[in-house]
C-alpha positions as a LaTeX table, in Angstrom:
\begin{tabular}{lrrr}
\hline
Residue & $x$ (\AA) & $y$ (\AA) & $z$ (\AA) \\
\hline
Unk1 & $-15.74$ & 51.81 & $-61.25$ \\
Unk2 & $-15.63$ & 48.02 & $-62.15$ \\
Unk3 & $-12.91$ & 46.27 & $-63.18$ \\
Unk4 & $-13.09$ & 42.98 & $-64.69$ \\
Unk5 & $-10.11$ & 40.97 & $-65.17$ \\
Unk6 & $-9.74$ & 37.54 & $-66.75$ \\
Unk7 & $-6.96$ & 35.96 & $-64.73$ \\
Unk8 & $-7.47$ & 32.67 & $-65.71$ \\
Unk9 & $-5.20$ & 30.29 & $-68.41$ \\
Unk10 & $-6.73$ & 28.40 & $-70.91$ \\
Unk11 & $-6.48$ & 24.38 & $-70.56$ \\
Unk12 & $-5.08$ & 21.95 & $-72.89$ \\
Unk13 & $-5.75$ & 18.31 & $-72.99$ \\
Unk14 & $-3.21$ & 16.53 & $-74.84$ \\
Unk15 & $-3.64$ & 13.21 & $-77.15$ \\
Unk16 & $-3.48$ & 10.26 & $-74.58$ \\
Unk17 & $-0.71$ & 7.59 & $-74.35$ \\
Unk18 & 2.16 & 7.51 & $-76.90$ \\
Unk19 & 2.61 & 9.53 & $-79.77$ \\
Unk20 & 3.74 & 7.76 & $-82.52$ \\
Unk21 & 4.34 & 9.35 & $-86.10$ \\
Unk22 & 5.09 & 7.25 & $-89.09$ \\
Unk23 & 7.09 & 8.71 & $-92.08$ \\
Unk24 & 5.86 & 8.36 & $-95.55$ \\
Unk25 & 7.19 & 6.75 & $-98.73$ \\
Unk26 & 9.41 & 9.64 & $-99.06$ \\
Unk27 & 10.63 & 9.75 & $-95.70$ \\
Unk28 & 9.19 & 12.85 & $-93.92$ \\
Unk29 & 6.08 & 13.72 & $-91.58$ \\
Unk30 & 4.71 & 17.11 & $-90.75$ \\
Unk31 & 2.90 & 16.91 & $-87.35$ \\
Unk32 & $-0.51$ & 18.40 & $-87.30$ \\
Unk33 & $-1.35$ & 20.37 & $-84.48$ \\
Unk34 & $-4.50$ & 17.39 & $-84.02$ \\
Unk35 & $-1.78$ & 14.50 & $-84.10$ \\
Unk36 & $-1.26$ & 15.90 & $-80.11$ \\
Unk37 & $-3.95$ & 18.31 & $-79.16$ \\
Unk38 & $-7.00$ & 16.71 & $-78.09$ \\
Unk39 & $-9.02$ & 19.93 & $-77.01$ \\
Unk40 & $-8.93$ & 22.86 & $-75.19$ \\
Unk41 & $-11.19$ & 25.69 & $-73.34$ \\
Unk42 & $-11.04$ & 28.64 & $-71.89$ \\
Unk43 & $-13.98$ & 30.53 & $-69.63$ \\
Unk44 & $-13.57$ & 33.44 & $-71.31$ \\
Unk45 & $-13.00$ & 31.58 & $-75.00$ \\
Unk46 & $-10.02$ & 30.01 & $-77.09$ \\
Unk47 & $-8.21$ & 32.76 & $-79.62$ \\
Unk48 & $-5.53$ & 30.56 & $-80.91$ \\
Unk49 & $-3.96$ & 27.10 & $-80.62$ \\
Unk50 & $-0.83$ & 26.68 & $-82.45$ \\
Unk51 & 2.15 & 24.20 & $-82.73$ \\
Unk52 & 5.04 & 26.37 & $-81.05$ \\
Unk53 & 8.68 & 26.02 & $-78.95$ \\
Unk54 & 9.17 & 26.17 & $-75.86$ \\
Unk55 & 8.48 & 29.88 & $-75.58$ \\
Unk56 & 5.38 & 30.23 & $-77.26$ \\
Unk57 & 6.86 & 31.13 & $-80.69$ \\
Unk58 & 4.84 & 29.44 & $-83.71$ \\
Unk59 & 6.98 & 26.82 & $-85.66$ \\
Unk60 & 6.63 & 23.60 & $-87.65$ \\
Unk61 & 7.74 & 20.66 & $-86.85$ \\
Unk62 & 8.78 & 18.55 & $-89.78$ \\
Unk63 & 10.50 & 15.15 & $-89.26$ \\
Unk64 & 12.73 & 12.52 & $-91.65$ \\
Unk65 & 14.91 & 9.59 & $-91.87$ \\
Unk66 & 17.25 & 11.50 & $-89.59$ \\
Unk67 & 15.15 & 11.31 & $-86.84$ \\
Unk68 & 13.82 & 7.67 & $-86.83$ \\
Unk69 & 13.77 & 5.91 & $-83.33$ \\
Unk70 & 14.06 & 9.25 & $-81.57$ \\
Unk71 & 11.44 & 10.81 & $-78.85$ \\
Unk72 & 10.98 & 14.79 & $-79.91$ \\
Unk73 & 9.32 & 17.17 & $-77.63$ \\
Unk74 & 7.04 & 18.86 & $-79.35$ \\
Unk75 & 4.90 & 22.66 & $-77.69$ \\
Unk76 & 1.30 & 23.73 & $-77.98$ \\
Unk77 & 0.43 & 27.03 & $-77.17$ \\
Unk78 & $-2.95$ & 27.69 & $-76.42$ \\
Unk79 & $-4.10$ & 31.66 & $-75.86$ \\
Unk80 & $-7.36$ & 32.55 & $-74.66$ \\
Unk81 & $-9.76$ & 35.86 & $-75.73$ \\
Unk82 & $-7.70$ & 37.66 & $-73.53$ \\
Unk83 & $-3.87$ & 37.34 & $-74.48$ \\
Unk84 & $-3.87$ & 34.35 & $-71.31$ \\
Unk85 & $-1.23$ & 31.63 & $-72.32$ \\
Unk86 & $-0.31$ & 28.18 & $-71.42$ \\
Unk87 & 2.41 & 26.05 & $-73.26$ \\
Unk88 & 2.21 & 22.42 & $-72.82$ \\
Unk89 & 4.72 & 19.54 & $-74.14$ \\
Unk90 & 4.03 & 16.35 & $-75.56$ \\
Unk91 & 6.91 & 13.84 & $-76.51$ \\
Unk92 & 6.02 & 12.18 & $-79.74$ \\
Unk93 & 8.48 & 9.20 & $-81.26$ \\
Unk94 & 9.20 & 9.42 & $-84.82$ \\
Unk95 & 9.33 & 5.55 & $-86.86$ \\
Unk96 & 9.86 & 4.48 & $-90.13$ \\
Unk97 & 7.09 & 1.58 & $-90.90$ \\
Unk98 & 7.37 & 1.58 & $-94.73$ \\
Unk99 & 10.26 & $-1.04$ & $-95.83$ \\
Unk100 & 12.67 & $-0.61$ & $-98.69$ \\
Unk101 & 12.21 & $-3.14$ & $-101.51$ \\
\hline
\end{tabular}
């Protein structure tokens, strides 16, 4: 017998330079997954790529006023055809740009 095995993680490639985010005119942003992922492969194909935590585990991130002038780390989890993982971080600073009249 043959046994094929499919060792390999998946790759990310992350948005380039600095992240920035802007709130809107009511104060909050929801990052998109595309707002840090830039692509990612696999040999053996991509099943999933998902905003997550540090452990893998899905979640949203959702910013407001609160977090203005911070840097947040945000996770992607990418998993490949064959239950393969890789997390990767990305720091992303939140800003207000919209000024109070």
């Amino acid at each position: 017998d043959v046994e094929v095995a499919d060792n390999e993680d998946p790759t990310a490639t992350l948005v380039a330079g600095t992240v920035t985010v802007d709130l809107d005119a009511n104060g909050d942003y929801s990052l998109a997954l595309t707002d840090v992922l830039s692509s990612s492969s696999d040999n053996c194909g991509v099943a999933s790529e998902a905003l997550t935590d540090a452990a893998g585990v899905a979640m949203a991130y959702d910013f407001d006023c609160n977090d203005v002038g911070t840097t947040q780390t945000v996770y992607v989890t990418i998993t490949d055809n064959n239950n393969n993982t890789i997390t990767v971080s990305k720091d992303v600073e939140v800003a207000d740009v919209i000024f109070d009249i």
